[in-house]
C-alpha positions in Angstrom: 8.5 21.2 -16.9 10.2 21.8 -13.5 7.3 24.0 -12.1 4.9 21.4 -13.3 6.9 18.4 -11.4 6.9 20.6 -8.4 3.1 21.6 -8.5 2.9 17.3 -8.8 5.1 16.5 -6.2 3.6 18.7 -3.6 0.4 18.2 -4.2 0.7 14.6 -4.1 4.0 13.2 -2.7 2.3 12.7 0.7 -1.0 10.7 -0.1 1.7 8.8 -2.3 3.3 8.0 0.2 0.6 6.9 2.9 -0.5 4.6 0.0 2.6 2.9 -0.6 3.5 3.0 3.2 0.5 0.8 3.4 1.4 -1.2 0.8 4.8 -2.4 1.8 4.6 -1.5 5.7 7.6 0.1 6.1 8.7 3.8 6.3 12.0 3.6 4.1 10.8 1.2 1.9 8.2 3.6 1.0 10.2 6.6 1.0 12.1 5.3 -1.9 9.3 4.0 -3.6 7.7 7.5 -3.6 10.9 8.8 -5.6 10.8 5.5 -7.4 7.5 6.9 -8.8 8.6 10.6 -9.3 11.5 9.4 -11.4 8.7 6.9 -13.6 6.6 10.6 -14.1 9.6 12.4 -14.2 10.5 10.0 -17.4 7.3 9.6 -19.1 5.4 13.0 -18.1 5.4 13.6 -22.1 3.9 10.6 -22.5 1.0 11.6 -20.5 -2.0 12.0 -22.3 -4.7 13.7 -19.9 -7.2 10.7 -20.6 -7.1 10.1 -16.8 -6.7 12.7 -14.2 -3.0 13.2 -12.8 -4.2 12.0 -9.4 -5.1 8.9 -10.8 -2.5 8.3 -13.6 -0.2 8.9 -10.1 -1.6 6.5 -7.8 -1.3 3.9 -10.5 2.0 4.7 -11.0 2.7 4.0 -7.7 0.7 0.8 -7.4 2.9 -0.9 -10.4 5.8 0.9 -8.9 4.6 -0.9 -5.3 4.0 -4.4 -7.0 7.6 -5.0 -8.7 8.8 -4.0 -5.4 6.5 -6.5 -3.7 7.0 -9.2 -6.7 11.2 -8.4 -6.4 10.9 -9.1 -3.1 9.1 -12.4 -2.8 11.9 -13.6 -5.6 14.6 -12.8 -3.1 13.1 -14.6 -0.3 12.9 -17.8 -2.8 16.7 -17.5 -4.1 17.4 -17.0 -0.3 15.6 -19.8 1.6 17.8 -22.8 2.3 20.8 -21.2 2.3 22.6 -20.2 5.4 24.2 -16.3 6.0 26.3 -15.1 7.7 25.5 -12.0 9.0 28.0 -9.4 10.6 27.4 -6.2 12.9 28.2 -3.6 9.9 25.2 -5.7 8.1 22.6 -4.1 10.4 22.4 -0.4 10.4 20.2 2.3 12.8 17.0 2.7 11.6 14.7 5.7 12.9 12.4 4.1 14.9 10.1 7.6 15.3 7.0 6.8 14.5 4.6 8.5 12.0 1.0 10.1 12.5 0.1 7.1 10.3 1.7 4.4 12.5 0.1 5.5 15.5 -2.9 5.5 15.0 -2.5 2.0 13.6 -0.4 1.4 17.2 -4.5 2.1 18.5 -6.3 -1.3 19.3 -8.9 -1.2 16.8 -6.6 0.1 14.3 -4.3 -2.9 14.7 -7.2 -4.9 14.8 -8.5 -3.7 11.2 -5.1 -3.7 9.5 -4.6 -7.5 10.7 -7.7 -8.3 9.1 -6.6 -6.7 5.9 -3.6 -8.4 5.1 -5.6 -11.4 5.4 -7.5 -10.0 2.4 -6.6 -10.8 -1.2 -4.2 -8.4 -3.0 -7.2 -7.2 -5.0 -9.7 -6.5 -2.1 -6.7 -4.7 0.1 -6.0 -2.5 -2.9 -10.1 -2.0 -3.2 -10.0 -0.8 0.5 -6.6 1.3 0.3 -7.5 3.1 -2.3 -11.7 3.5 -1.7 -11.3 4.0 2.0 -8.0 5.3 3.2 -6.6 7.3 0.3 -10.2 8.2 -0.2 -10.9 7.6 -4.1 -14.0 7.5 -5.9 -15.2 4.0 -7.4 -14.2 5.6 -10.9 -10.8 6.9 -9.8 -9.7 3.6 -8.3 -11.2 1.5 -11.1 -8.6 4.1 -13.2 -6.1 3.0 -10.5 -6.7 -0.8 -10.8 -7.1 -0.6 -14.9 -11.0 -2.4 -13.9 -14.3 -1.7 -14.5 -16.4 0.2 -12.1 -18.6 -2.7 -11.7 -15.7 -5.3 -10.6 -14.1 -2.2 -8.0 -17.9 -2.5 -6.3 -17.8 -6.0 -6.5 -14.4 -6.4 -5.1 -15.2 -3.9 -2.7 -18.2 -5.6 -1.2 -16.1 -9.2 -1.1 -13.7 -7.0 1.0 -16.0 -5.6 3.5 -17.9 -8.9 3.5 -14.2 -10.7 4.5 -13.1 -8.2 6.8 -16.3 -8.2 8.7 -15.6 -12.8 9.0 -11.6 -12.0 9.7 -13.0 -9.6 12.9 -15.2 -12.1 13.7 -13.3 -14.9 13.9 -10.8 -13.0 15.8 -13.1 -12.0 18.3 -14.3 -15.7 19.1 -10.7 -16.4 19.2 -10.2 -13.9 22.0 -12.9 -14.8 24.2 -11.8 -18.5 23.8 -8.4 -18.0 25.2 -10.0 -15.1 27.5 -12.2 -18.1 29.1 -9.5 -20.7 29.4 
């Protein structure tokens, strides 16, 4: 079993990784998500039973993984609002602000511009276009991901492309509007 978790975990920790990074947009966040995950296949690896390929089984262990944390954290910021904190200096730590291959190239103009249109995407349509175009899965892989039909992946991926396309639109009339004022 331990060779087995180690052929899993190097040959997919990393694209794991990227995926959730996206996901939740930050680096520590989805550093412990990624182990999250490991610990989930870790528990359940017997439980497995091959009718999906490990990549697959993986990513969607990482995408329910991703969700609670996503769903947890939207129930904090309720309990939260409306109430007053007060906050201390040992309350804020150092964080390692070195960033990755990944977030540079989303520091690039039309990289920035392209994940800002995305988040105004759906939930459904930016999991379409993580998993389709940046993780690089096949319509059948991510539809295994999602738990969908092939048929509502495509369809959810065209209503993606379709929206990304208006969001890059509108933001360019936006920009030469305030470039001409």
């Amino acid at each position: 079993m331990r060779k087995e978790f180690e052929r899993l975990y190097e040959n997919y920790h990393h694209m794991l990784f990227n995926y959730l990074f996206y996901m939740v947009r930050s680096r520590e966040v989805a550093e412990e998500l990624v182990q999250e995950v490991y610990i989930k296949v870790l528990n359940s690896y017997d439980q497995y039973e091959g009718r999906s390929s490990e990549k697959t089984w993986l990513y969607s262990v990482a995408k329910h993984v991703g969700i609670d944390w996503i769903r947890k954290q939207s129930r904090k910021k309720r309990k939260w609002e409306g109430q007053e904190i007060e906050w201390s200096e040992r309350d804020f730590e150092i964080k390692d602000f070195a960033p990755l291959p990944e977030e540079i190239l989303v520091q690039k103009d039309e990289m920035q511009h392209i994940y800002n249109c995305l988040s105004k995407c759906t939930e459904s349509q930016q999991q379409v276009i993580l998993l389709r175009y940046i993780e690089s899965l096949s319509i059948s892989e991510t539809a295994e991901v999602l738990g969908w039909t092939e048929s509502k992946v495509k369809t959810t991926q065209h209503r993606a492309i379709k929206s990304l396309k208006k969001y890059a639109e509108d933001f360019d009339s936006e920009t030469e509007k305030e470039v001409s004022q």
